[in-house]
C-alpha positions in Angstrom: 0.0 0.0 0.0 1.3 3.6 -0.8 0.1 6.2 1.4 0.3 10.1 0.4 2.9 11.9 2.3 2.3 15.6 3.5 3.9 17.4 6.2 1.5 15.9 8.5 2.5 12.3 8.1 0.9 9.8 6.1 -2.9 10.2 4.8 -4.8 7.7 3.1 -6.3 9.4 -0.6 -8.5 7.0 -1.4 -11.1 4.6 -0.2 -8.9 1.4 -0.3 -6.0 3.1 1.5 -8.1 4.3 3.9 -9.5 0.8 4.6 -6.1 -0.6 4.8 -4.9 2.4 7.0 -7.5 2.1 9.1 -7.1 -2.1 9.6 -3.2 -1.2 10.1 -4.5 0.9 13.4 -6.6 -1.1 14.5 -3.5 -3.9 14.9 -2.0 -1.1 16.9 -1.3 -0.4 20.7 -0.7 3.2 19.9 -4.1 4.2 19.4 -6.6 4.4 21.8 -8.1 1.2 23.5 -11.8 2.3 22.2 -10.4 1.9 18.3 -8.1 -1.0 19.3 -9.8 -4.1 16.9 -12.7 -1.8 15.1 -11.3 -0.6 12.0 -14.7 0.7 10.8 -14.7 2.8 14.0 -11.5 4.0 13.3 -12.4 5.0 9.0 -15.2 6.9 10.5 -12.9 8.7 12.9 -10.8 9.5 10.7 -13.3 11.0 8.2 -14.6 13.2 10.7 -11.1 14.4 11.5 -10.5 15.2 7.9 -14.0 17.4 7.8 -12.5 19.7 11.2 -9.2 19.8 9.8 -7.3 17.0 11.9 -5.0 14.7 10.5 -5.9 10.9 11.2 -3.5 10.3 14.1 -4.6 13.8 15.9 -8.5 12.8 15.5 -8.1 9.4 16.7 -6.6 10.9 20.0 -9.0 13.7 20.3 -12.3 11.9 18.6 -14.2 9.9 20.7 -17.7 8.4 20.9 -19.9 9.2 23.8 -23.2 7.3 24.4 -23.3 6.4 21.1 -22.1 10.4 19.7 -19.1 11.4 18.5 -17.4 14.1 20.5 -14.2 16.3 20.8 -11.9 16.6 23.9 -11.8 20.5 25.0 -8.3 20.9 24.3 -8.9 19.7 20.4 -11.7 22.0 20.0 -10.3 25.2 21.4 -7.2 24.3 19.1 -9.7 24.2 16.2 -11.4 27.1 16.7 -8.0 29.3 17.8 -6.1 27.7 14.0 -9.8 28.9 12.3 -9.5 32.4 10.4 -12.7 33.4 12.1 -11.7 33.3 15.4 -10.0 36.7 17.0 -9.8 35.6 20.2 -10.7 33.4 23.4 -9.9 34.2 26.7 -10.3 32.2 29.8 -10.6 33.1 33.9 -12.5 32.7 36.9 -14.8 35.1 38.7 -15.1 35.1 42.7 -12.1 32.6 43.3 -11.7 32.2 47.1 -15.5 32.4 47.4 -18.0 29.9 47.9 -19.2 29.8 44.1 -16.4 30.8 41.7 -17.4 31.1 38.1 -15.4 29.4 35.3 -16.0 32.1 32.3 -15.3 32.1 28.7 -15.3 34.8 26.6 -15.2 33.8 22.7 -14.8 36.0 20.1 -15.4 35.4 16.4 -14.4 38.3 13.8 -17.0 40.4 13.0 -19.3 39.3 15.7 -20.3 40.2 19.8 -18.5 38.6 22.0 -20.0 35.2 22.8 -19.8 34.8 26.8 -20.4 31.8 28.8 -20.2 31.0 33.0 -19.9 28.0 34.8 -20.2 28.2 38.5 -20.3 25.6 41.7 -23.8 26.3 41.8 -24.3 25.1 38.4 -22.4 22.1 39.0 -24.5 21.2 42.0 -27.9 21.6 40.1 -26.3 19.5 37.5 -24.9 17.1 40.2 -21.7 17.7 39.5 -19.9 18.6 42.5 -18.0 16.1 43.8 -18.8 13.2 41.6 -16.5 10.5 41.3 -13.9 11.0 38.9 -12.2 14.2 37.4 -14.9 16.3 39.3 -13.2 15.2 42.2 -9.6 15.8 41.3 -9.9 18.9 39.0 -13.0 20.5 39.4 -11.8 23.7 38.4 -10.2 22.7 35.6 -13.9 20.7 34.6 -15.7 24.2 35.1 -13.3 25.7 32.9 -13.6 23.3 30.1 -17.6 23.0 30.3 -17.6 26.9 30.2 -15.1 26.8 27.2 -17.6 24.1 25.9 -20.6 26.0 25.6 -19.3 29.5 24.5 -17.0 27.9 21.6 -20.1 25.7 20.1 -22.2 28.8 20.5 -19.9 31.1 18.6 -17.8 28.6 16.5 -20.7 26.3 15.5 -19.4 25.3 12.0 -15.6 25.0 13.1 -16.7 22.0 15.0 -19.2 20.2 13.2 -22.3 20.6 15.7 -19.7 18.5 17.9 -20.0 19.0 22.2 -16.8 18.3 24.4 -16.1 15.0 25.5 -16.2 16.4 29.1 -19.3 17.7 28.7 -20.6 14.6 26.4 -19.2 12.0 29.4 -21.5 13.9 32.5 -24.3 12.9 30.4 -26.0 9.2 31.6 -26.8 7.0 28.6 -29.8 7.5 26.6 -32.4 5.3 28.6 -34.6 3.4 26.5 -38.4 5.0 25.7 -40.4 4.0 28.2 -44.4 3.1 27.3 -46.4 5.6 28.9 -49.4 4.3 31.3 -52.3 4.9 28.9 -55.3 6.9 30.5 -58.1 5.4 32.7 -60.9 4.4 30.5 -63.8 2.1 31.4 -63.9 0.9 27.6 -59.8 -0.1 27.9 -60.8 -2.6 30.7 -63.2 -4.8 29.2 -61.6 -7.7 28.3 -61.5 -9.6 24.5 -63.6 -12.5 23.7 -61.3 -15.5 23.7 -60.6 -17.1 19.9 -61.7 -20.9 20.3 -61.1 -23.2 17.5 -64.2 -25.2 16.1 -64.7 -28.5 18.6 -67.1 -29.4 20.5 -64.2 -31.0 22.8 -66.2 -30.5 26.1 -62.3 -29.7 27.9 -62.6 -26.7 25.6 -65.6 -25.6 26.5 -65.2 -26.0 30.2 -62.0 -23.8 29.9 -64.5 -21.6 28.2 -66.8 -20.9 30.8 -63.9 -20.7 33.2 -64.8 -17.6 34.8 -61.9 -14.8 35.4 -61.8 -12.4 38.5 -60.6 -9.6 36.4 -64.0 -9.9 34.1 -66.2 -10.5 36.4 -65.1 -7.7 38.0 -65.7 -5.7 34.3 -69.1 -6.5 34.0 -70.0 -5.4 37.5 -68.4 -2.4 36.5 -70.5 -2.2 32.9 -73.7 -3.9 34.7 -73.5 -0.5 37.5 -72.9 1.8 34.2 -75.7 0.3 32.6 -78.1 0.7 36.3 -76.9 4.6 36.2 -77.5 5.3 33.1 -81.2 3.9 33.1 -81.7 5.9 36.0 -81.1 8.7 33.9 -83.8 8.1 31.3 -87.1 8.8 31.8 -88.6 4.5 32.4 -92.2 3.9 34.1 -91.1 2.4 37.2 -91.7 -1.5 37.6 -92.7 -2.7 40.8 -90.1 -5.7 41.9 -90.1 -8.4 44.4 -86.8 -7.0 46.8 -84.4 -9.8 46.9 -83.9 -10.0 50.5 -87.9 -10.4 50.6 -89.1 -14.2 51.7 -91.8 -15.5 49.2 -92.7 -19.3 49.3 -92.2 -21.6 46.3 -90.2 -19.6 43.5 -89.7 -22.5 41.3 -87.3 -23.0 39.0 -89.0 -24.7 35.6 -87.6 -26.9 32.9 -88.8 -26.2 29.6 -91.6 -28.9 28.4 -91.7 -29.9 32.5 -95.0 -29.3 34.5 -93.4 -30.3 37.9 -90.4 -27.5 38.6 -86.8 -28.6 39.4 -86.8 -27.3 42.6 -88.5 -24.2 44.4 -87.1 -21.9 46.6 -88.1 -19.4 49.8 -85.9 -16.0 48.3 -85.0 -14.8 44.7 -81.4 -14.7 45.7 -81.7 -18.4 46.5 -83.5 -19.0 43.5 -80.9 -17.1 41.7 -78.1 -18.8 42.0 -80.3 -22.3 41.5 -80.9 -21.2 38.2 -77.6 -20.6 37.3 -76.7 -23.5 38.2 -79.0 -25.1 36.2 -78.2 -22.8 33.3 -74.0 -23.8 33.7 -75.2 -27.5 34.2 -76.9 -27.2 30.3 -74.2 -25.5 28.9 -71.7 -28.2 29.5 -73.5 -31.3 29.1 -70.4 -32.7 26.8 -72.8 -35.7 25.7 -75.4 -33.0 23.9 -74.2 -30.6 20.8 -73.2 -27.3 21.5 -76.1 -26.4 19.3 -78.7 -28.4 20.9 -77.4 -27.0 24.4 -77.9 -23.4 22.8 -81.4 -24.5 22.1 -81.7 -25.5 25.5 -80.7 -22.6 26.8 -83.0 -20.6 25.3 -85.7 -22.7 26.2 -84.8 -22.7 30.0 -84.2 -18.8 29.8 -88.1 -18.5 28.5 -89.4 -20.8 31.0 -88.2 -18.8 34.0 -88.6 -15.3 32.4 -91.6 -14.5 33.9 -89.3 -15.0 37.3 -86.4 -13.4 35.9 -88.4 -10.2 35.7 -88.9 -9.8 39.3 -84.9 -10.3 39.8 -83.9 -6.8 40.7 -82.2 -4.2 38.0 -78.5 -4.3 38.5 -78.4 -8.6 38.9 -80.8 -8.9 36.1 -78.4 -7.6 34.2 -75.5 -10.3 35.4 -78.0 -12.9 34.0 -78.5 -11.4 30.9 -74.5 -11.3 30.6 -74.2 -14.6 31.6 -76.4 -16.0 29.3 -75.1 -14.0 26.1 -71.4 -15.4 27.6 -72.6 -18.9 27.5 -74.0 -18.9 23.7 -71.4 -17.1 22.5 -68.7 -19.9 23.6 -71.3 -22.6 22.6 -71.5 -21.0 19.2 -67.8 -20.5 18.8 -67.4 -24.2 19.6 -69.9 -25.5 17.3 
């Protein structure tokens, strides 16, 4: 490989010297650990070096990649901006020294332009939670002011000198880039009411047991929508119908088969009669020896029997019924 010679050492001129440069470093102890073994890191380095103006061996030591963004060391980027024929001057001191919050201040100026100014006290480092960190903060905080000062007034006034690039002191007080979190989505009664399962077509009576499973989480959903549903009725303008209260004793509420003139059993309260005739109701809905669309029939039939009885069940718990019931031909139809 033949490499162009300048007075600032060797520099690859074309793509496949570049490549082969680049390799050739990587094989390197001289170079940084961070480009030792990743010759594509170390193209791309170089590259941006040539863009600022540095030759390849001066960006590799002054170059370096910060949570994932390239940055420049302070030192490197006040020598840009200083060998730039913008630039008229920088200049560099502290405010307050001896005092509880000294100011680290930078004053850049580019030709033809106001001063650009920019301060960098202990109080900024403590909001920043700087002061005293681990590290550098803790050896050399003044010379840390000083460079995140020198940071912010040479990108401010010197902007296309350095490539949109920040220092690599400032870039390194930065945590890493936390990954987007999903945001809680909003309360809303409709978000809570759960999917209807997907059951294949079999009339496997496993599958429909698992079916009529009942969940806590949906139960509790419909006696959310069945007290909706109670308000809202309230709301609109329905004669009143006179009902049997359900704590109310009444003798011989019987619950009928369909097609049967002797009832399956009677009972002294609605609630008791209640849950008898959803037992009766789960009892048809799983019969495994019947078709699911014979049970459906059946169900039906049963639900028309005891209407009549169903109509003196109170609002709210009439409404659980009705749920039920649409729940339990729904599955029998998906299983069909």
């Amino acid at each position: 490989m033949q490499l162009t010679t300048t007075n600032r050492g060797f520099a690859p001129t074309t793509l496949t010297e570049a490549m082969t440069f680049s390799d050739m470093l990587a094989n390197s102890s001289m170079v940084p650990k961070a480009y030792q073994g990743k010759p594509q890191d170390i193209l791309v380095c170089v590259q941006w070096g040539m863009e600022m103006g540095l030759a390849p061996m001066q960006a590799l030591q002054n170059i370096a990649v910060i949570n994932g963004k390239p940055s420049v060391y302070g030192d490197a980027a006040m020598a840009l901006v200083q060998a730039s024929p913008v630039c008229e001057d920088v200049e560099e001191f502290f405010e307050g020294e001896g005092t509880p919050n000294p100011v680290a201040v930078c004053v850049a100026k580019r030709k033809g332009r106001k001063p650009v100014t920019a301060r960098f006290s202990v109080e900024d480092a403590k909001r920043a939670g700087l002061w005293g960190k681990q590290g550098p903060w803790s050896s050399y905080p003044k010379r840390m002011m000083q460079m995140r000062a020198r940071g912010f007034a040479l990108r401010d006034a010197f902007p296309d000198v350095l490539k949109g690039m920040i220092t690599a002191e400032e870039a390194q007080d930065y945590p890493e880039e936390a990954k987007p979190r999903q945001m809680a989505r909003p309360a809303n009664p409709l978000d809570m009411v759960a999917p209807t399962p997907m059951i294949e077509q079999t009339s496997n009576p496993a599958v429909i047991e698992e079916v009529f499973a009942k969940d806590q989480e949906v139960d509790a959903v419909n006696e959310l929508v069945a007290q909706a549903m109670a308000e809202a009725m309230e709301v609109v303008d329905i004669p009143e119908v006179v009902e049997a209260p359900a704590t109310v004793a009444t003798e011989g509420i019987a619950v009928l088969l369909p097609g049967k003139d002797k009832p399956l059993s009677t009972h002294a309260t609605i609630e008791e009669w209640q849950d008898a005739y959803e037992d009766v109701a789960d009892k048809t809905a799983r019969a495994g020896k019947v078709l699911p669309r014979d049970r459906m029939t059946k169900l039906k039939e049963l639900r028309e029997a005891n209407e009549p009885t169903l109509a003196k069940v109170e609002m709210l718990k009439r409404i659980r019924h009705t749920a039920a019931y649409s729940k339990r031909l729904g599955a029998l139809g998906a299983a069909q």
